[in-house]
C-alpha positions in Angstrom: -19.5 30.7 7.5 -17.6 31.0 11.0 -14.8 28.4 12.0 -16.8 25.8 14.4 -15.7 25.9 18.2 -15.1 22.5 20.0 -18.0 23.6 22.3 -20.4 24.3 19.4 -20.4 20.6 18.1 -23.0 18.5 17.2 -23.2 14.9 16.6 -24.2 13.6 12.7 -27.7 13.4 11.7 -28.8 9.7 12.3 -29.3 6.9 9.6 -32.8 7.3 8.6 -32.9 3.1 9.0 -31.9 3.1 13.0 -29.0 2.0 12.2 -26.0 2.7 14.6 -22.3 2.6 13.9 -20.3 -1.4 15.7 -18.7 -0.9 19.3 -15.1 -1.7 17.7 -12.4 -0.9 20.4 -10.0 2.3 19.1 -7.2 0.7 18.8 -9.0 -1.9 16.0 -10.4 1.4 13.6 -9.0 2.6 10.8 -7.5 5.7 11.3 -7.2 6.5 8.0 -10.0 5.1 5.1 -9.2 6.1 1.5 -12.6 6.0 -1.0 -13.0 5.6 -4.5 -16.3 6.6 -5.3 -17.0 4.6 -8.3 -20.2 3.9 -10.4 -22.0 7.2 -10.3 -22.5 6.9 -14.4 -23.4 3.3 -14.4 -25.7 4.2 -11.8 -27.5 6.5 -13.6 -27.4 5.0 -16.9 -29.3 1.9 -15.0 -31.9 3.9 -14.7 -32.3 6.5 -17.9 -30.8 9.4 -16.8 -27.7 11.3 -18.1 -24.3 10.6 -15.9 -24.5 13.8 -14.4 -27.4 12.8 -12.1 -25.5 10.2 -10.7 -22.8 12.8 -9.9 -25.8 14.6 -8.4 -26.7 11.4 -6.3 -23.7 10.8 -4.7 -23.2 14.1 -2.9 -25.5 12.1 -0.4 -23.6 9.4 -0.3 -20.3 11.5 0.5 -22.1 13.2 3.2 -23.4 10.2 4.7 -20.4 7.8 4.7 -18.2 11.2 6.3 -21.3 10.9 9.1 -20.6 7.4 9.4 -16.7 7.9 9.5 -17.1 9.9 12.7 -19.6 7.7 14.1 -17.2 5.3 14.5 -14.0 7.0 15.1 -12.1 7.0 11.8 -9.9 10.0 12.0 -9.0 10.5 8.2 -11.1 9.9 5.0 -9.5 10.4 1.5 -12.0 11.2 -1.4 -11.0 10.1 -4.8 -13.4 13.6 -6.7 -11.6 14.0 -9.3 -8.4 12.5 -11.0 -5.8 13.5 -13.4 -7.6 11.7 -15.5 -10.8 12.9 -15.3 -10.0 15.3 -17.6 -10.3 13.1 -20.8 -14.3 12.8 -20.4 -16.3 15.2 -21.9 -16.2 18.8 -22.1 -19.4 18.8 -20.9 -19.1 16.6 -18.0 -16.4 17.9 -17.2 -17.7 21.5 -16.7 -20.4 20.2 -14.5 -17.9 18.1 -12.4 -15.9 21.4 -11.9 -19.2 23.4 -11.3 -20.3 20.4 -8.6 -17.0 20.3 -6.3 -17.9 24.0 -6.0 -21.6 23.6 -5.1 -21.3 20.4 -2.4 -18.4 22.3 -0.5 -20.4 25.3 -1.0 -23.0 23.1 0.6 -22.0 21.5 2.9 -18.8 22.6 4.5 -20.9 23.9 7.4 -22.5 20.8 8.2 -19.4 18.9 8.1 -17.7 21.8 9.9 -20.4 21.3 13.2 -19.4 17.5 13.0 -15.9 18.9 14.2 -14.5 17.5 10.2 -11.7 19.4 9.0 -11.4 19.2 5.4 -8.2 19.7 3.0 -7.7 19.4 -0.6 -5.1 17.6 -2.3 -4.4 17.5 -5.8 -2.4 19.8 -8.8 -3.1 23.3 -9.4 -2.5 23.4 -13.2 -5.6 22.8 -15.3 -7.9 22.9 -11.8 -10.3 26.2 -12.3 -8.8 28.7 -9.9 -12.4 29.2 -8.6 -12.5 25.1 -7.9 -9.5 26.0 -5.8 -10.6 29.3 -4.2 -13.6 27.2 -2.4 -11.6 24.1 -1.5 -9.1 26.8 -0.1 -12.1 28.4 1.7 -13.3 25.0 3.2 -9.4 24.5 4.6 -9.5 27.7 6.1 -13.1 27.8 8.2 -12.5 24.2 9.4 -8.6 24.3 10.1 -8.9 24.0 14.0 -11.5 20.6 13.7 -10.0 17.7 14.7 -12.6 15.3 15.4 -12.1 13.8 11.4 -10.0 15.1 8.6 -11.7 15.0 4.9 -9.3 15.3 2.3 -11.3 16.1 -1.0 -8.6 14.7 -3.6 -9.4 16.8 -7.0 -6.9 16.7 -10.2 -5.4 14.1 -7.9 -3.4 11.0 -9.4 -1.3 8.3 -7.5 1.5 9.3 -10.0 1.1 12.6 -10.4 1.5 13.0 -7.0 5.1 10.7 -6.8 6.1 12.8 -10.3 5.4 16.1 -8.6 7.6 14.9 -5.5 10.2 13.8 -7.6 10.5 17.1 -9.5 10.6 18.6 -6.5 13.7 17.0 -5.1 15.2 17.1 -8.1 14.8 21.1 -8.1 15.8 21.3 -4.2 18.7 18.8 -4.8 19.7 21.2 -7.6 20.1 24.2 -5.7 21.9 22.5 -2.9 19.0 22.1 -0.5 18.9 18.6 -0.5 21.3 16.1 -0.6 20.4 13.0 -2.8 22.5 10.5 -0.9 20.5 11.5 2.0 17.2 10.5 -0.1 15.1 7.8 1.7 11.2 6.9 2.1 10.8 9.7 4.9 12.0 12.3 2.3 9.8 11.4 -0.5 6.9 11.3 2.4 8.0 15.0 3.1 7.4 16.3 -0.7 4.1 14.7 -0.8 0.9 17.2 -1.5 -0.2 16.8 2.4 3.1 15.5 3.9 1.4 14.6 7.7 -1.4 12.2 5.9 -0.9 9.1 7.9 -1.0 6.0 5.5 -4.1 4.3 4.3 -5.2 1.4 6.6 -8.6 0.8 4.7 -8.7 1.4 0.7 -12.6 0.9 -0.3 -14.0 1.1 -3.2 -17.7 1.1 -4.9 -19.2 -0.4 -8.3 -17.9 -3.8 -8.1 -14.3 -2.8 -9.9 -11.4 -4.2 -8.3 -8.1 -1.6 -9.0 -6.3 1.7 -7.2 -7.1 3.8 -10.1 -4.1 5.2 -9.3 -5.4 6.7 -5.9 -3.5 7.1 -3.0 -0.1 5.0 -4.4 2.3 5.9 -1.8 0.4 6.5 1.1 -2.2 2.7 0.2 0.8 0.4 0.1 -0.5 -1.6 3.0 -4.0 -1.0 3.0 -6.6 -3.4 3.3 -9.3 -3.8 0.2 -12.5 -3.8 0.3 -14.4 -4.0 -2.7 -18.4 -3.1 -2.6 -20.8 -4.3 -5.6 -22.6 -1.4 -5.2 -22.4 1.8 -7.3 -21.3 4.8 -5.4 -24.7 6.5 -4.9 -26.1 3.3 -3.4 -23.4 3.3 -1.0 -24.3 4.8 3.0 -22.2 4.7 6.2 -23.2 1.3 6.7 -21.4 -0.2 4.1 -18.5 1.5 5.8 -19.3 0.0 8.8 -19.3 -3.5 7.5 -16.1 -2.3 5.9 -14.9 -1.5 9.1 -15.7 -4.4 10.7 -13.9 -6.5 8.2 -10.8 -4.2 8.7 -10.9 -5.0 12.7 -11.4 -8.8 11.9 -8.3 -9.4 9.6 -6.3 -7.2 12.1 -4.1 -9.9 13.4 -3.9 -8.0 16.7 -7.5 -8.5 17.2 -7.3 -12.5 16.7 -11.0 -12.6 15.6 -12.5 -11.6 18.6 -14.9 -9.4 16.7 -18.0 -11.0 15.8 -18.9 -11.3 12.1 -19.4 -8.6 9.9 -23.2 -8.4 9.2 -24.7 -9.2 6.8 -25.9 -7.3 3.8 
């Protein structure tokens, strides 16, 4: 799969409904929306079916929200695949989870790619199958030069993991004398994060009704807005991040409401 030239790119397929993403000045977007794609089991125990097809279900979803995150300008979208702890469900589901991150990047790193979406992968190495890694690594490198949107696909990712990792770090560079711990301040932690030039989270959203981090995105979410969505993860399309959107730009307190209401569901 060749690397997508500016002059090569095409816009996202539409929303099958019509719909079309809210004329929200720049300056009022998100730049940077951090997901938590919640509710994929739940989803597909509603409705008979073993968890894996809701795993199955929400590729879509993923696809279509990214679609709807350039639509309407957001320049960086964080997706919470697979955490740290992630690894305590079942062997089974596991496997399939590992086998599935390599399969929709396999998928659809092209189509993202002629969107003009980089995509980068944060997360540890150690317990991550090195062939999980070899595609995510793949993805990084054909899509390097887009810069229309970043997708960071956050697998063996934790909030803490990351902040322990960064701390070891320093510790191991203040050792040998590269780093003075006097000197230590919040630009220096942000330095020995996994992707050090991730601007901070403006919008946190999350599917499936639950309201918590999860221990996503710690550091970088301290400010972020929250917005919660009832709906499971594979239910969820670029238009519930355009309401989300909308809500971001209306409790901007630059913005002094001048953005109408957020429609309605």
């Amino acid at each position: 799969m060749a690397r997508t030239a500016s002059r090569d790119l095409v816009a996202p397929f539409p929303h099958p409904s019509g719909a079309r993403a809210p004329r929200i000045p720049r300056e009022f977007v998100p730049r940077h929306v951090a997901i938590v794609m919640d509710g994929n089991g739940r989803w597909a125990n509603a409705r008979g079916l073993p968890r894996i097809e809701g795993h199955r279900a929400g590729e879509k979803s993923l696809l279509d929200v990214v679609a709807g995150a350039v639509d309407v300008g957001v320049e960086y979208v964080s997706a919470y695949a697979f955490s740290t702890e992630n690894w305590k469900r079942s062997p089974e589901e596991v496997h399939f989870l590992m086998n599935f991150t390599q399969e929709v990047m396999q998928r659809q790193c092209d189509v993202m790619a002629s969107w003009g979406v980089r995509i980068r992968w944060a997360g540890r190495r150690p317990k991550l199958w090195k062939s999980v890694i070899n595609v995510l690594q793949e993805a990084e490198e054909r899509t390097k030069d887009n810069d229309l949107c970043t997708l960071t696909m956050c697998v063996n990712y934790g909030g803490r993991a990351e902040l322990a990792d960064a701390a070891a770090a320093m510790a191991r560079d203040a050792a040998s004398g590269r780093l003075d711990p006097k000197r230590v301040n919040e630009k220096t932690v942000q330095k020995y994060l996994y992707l050090a030039d991730l601007p901070d989270v403006d919008l946190f959203l999350r599917s499936s009704g639950e309201q918590r981090t999860s221990n996503f995105m710690l550091w970088q979410a301290a400010y972020a807005e929250m917005v919660f969505l009832d709906e499971p993860w594979p239910d969820v399309d670029r238009r519930h991040l355009w309401r989300a959107v909308e809500e971001y730009a209306q409790r901007d307190r630059r913005y002094g409401g001048a953005l109408d209401a957020p429609s309605p569901k």
